[in-house]
N, C-alpha and C positions, 0 to 999 in steps of 0.2 A: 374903233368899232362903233356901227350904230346898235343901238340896242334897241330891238324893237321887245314891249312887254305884250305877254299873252294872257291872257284868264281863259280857260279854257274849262266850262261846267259841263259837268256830265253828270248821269243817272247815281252814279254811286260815289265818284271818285271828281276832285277835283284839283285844276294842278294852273299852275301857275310858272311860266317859261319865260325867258329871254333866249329870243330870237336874234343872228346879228346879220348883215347884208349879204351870206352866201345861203341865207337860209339853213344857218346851221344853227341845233339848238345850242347853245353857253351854257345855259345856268336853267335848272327845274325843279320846283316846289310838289311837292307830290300830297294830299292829305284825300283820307278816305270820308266819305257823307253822303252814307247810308240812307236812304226817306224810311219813315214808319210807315206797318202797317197794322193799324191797328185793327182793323178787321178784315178777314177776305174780299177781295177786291176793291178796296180801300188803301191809297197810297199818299201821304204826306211830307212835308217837310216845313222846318223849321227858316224861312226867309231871312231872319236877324242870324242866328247862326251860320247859314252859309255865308252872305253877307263879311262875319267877321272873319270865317275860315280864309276867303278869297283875299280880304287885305293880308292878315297874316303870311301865306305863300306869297305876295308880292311882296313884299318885305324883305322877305329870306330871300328871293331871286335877287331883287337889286342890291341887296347888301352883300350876294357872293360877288356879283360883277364889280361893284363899285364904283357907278356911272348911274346916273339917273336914264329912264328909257326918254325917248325922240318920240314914241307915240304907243298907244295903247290898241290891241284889239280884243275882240270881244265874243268870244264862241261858245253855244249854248246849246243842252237838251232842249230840245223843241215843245212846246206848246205846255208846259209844267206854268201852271196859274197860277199868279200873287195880286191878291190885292189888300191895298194898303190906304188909311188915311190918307189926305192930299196937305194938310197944315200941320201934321206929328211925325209924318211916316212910319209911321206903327202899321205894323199889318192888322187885317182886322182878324186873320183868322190863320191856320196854316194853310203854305201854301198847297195844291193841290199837283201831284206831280201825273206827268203825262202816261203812266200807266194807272191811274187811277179811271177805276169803271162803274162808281158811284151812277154816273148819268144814263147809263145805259137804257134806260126806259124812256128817258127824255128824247132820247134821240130817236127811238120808235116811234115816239110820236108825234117825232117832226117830219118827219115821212112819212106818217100817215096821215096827216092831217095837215101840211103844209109842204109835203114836198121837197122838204129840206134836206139833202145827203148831210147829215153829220156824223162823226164817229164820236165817242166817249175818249178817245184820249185827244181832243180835239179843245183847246179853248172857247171855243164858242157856247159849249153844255156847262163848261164848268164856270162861268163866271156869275150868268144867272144865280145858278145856284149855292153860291156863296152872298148872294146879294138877299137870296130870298130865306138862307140857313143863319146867315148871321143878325140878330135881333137890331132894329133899325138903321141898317147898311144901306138901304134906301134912303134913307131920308140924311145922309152924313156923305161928308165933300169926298168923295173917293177915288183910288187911282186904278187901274188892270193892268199888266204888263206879265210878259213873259220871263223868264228867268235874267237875258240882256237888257230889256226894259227896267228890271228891279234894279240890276246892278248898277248901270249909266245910272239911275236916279240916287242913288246913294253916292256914288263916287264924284257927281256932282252938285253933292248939297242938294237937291233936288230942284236944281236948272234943269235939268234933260229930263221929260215923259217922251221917250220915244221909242221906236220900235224900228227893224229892216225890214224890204220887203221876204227874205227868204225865211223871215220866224212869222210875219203876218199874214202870207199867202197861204199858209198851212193853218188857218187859225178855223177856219171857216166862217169866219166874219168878211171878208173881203171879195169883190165882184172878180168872175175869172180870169179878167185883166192885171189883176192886182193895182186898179190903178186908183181906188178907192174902197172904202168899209162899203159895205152892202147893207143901205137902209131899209129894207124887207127883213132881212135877215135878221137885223138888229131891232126893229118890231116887233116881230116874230116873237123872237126871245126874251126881249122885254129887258133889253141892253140901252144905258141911255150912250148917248156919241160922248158923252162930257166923260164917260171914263175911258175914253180911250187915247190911247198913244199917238204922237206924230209920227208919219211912217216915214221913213229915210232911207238913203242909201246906204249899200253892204258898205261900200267902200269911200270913203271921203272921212272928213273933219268935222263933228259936230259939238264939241265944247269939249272942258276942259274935267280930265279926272283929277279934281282939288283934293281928293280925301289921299293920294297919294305924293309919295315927297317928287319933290319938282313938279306939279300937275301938269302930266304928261294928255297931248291934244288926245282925244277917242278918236280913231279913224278909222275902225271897221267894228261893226256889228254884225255874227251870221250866225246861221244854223249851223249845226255840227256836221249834219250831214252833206249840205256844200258847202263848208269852208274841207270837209275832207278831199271832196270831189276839185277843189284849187289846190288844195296842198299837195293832190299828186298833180297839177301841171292837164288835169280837163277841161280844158279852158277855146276848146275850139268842136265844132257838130262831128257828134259819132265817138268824141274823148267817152269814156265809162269806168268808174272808180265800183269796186266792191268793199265795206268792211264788214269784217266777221267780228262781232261783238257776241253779245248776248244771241242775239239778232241777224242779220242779216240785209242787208241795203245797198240796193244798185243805186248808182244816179248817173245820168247819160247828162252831157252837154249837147244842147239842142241849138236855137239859135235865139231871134229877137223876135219871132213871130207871135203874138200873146193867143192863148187855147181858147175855145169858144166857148168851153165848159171846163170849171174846176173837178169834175168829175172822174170817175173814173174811167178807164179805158177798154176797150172791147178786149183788150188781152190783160186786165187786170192793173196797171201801171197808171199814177196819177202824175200831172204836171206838177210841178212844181218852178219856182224862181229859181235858176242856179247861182246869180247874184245881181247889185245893178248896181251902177255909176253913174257918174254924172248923170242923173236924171233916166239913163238907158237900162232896159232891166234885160237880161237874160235868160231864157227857160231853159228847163228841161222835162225830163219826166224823172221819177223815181219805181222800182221796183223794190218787194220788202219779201223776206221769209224769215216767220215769225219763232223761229229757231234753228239757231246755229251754234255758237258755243255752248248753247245748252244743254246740247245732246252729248258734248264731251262730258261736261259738266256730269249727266247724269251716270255715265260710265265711271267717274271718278267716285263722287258722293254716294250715290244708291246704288250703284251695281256692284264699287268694288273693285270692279275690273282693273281702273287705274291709278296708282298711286299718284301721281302728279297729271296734270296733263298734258304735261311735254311729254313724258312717253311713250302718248298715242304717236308720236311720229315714229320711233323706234318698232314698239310693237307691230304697228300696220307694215312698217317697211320689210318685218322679218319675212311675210309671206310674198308671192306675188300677185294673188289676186285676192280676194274674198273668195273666190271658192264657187261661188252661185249664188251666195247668201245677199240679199238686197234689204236696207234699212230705207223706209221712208221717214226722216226728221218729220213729224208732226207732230211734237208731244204737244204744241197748243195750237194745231188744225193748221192750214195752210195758207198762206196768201199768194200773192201772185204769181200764177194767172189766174189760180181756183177760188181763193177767198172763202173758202171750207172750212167754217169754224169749228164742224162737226169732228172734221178729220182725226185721226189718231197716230202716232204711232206706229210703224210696223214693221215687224219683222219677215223676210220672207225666204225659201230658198234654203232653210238650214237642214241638216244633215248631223248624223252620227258623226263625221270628219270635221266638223265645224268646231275651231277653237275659236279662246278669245283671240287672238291675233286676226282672225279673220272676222268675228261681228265689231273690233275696233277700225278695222279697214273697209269695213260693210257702213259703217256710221259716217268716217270722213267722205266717203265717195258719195253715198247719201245726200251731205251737205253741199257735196260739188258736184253733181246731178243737178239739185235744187237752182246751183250758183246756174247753169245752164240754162232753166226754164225761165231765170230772172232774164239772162242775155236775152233768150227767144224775145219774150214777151214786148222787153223794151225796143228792141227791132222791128217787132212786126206797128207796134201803136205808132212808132214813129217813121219808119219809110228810113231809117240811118240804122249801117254798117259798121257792130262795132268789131274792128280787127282787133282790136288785145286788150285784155283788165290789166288793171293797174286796184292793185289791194293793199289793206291795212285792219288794222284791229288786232285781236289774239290770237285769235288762228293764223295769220298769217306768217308767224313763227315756225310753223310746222311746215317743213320742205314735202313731207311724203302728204299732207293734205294741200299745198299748193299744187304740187306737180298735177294731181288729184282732180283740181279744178282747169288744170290745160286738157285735160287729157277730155274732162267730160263737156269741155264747150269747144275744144278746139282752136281754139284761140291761144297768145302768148299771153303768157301772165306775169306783171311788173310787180315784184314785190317792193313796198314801200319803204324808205332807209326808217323809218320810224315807225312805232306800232300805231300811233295815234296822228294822224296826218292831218285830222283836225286845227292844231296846234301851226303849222305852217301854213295852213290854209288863210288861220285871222292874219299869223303874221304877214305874211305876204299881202293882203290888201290894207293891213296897217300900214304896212312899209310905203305900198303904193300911194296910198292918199296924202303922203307928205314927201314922193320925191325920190325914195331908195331906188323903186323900178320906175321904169319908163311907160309900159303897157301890162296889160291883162297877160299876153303871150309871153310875156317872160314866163308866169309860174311852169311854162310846158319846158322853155328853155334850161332852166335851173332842177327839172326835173332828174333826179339820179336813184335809180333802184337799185336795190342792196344784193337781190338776185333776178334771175328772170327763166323762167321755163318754156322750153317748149311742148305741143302735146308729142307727145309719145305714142301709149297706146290706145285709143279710142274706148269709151268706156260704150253699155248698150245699152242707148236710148230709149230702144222699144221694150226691151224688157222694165227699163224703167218705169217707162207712160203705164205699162201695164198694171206695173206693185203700186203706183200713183192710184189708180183708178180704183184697188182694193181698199187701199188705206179711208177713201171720201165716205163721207155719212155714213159714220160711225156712228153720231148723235145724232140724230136726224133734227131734232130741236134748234140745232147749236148751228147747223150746216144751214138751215133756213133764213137763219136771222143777215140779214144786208146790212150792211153800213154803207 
């Protein structure tokens, strides 16, 4: 068997796999890590603890195999901020994670006064300001890196400050090429270049992870959100992966054409890197709706309604429609195409006849309504047709909220054999950069989904765009504010 080893970080949970040449997973370390938060809209973490959690899980995976791994990859929450001494590797501070909203005034007023699109969960606001929060962090040898960045430099004794282009592209430090840091930018903000990363490829060989037994070569660094977008096999223009997490996240494989603007798109949708090799980088775009398992979530916790939430497949499946009753997922405003932070919320359509079976089947149609405005959106910015999603994350458990999402975009929907596709995503360009596969096109080849739907009965759009258009500026404050 080859063993290829995974670290795969995410927002709350982190896990640790062996991967072996069918892309099947062997062997997986699972540990939970949480960020704090210590005040409203305030989100941290602890760098050295995750750090150790991450060797620990590699540990336990290779010592269930009992084979040292052929090569390491490396998949990460996106834009979650560490910085660290460059002669101690002590962080100077906790790290700052990607839903943290501390900066948000920063960012207003780089738009207003320089023009700058930034968002607050964006590494570009948050480095400053750990530079300027932490007591002579200026004047002391220091390092920035993203969650992958952190990790490569630990796992290599601190040989490796680097970064890939799909965790640096999104950073908003980088020109819309990705094909360097943006010195404006980094003026601007008051970022010196000497803390920043070398930027590398997703996929290839960059030294060696010494802090693990046999130091196993690194050969893929990526975001979570395309290494998921390979690990289903999007690896070719018009491929489109959905997961339903927390969250919500389309990403369309595009081609090698680099965007004129890192911006965003007249249908709401930002470019992003889908990955690069050898020196050649890939785009695409991404579309995000900024609640998805949430909304279960909330029917479980606060409403009640569900005891687990696998059941909402049950429940929803007892009735055959909702009835009339229309939920717009906004409990934290919308994003693509509206970017409505004002939004709410909404319930609409209900009735004396209205049970829970029907606002639990009003909520996942909701979600896959939403999954539909994501499909539009990324079709119309880019001129490419996508014919079928290919999903993962936790919803993607639930058959009666899959079907859910054929029916409301019309399209066939590829259920992922794993929930977290993340995870074969690094494996598969670890594998690649030392030899397991031959090409990029294998991941579409070795693709295998666990079920697959077609649409059925068409869900109504227009009635939806309608309850859309009630649910907007709700805060009118909140709906104003641009990122």
């Amino acid at each position: 068997m080859t063993a290829i080893l995974v670290i795969d970080v995410g927002t709350t949970t982190i896990r640790a796999a062996v991967v072996d040449e069918q892309l099947q997973i062997v062997a997986l370390a699972h540990r939970s890590s949480p960020p704090s938060t210590p005040a409203p809209g305030l989100v941290e973490f602890d760098p050295v603890a995750m750090y150790d959690i991450v060797t620990d899980a590699c540990q336990e995976v290779l010592s269930n195999v009992g084979e040292p791994a052929r090569v390491l990859g490396i998949t990460n929450q996106r834009a979650s901020t560490v910085v660290w001494e460059r002669s101690t590797g002590e962080p100077i501070a906790p790290a700052l994670g990607w839903q943290d909203l501390r900066t948000v005034m920063e960012c207003i007023m780089a738009k207003a006064e320089h023009d700058l699109a930034l968002a607050p969960n964006q590494p570009a606001t948050k480095v400053p300001w750990l530079l300027d929060h932490v007591e002579g962090a200026r004047q002391r040898n220091v390092c920035f890196g993203t969650v992958e960045t952190w990790l490569a430099w630990k796992l290599s004794g601190g040989e490796l400050h680097v970064t890939d282009h799909t965790n640096a592209a999104v950073s908003g430090l980088m020109t819309p090429d990705a094909s360097q840091w943006d010195a404006r930018t980094l003026d601007v903000l008051g970022i010196p270049a000497s803390v920043l990363p070398t930027v590398v490829d997703s996929c290839g060989v960059i030294g060696a992870a010494t802090a693990l037994d046999g130091s196993p070569p690194i050969g893929a660094l990526i975001g979570d959100q395309q290494a998921s977008l390979v690990g289903q096999g999007c690896v070719t223009p018009g491929r489109a992966k959905l997961t339903f997490g927390t969250s919500g996240i389309l990403d369309l494989c595009g081609g090698d054409e680099a965007p004129a603007t890192a911006r965003r798109g007249p249908h709401g949708t930002y470019p992003v890197v889908a990955w690069s090799r050898q020196g050649a980088l890939t785009w695409g775009v991404e579309a995000i709706m900024l609640a998805a398992g949430t909304n279960v979530e909330w029917l479980r916790d606060d409403l009640g309604v569900l005891r687990t939430s696998a059941e909402s497949a049950d429940l929803a499946s007892s009735v055959r429609s909702a009835d009339g009753a229309v939920f717009v997922p906004a409990l934290l405003g919308l994003g693509t195409p509206a970017w409505d932070y004002g939004a709410r919320g909404t319930l609409l359509g209900v009735t004396r006849g209205t049970t829970k079976a029907h606002l639990v089947r009003a909520v996942l149609e909701g979600v896959a309504h939403r999954s539909a405005d994501l499909v539009e959106a990324a079709e119309a910015d880019t001129g490419l047709s996508i014919s079928a999603l290919r999903v993962d994350g936790g919803m993607s458990a639930n058959p009666t909220f899959t079907q859910a999402v054929a029916d409301a975009t019309q399209r066939r929907v590829e259920v992922s054999p794993v929930a977290e596709a993340t995870t074969l995503g690094a494996a598969f360009l670890a594998g690649l950069a030392v030899g397991v596969w031959d090409d990029v096109g294998d991941a579409d080849r070795v693709w295998n989904p666990a079920r697959v739907h077609e649409p059925a009965q068409a869900l109504d759009r227009d009635q939806w765009r309608a309850a859309v258009e009630r649910s907007r500026r709700w805060i009118p404050e909140l709906s104003a504010l641009e990122f």
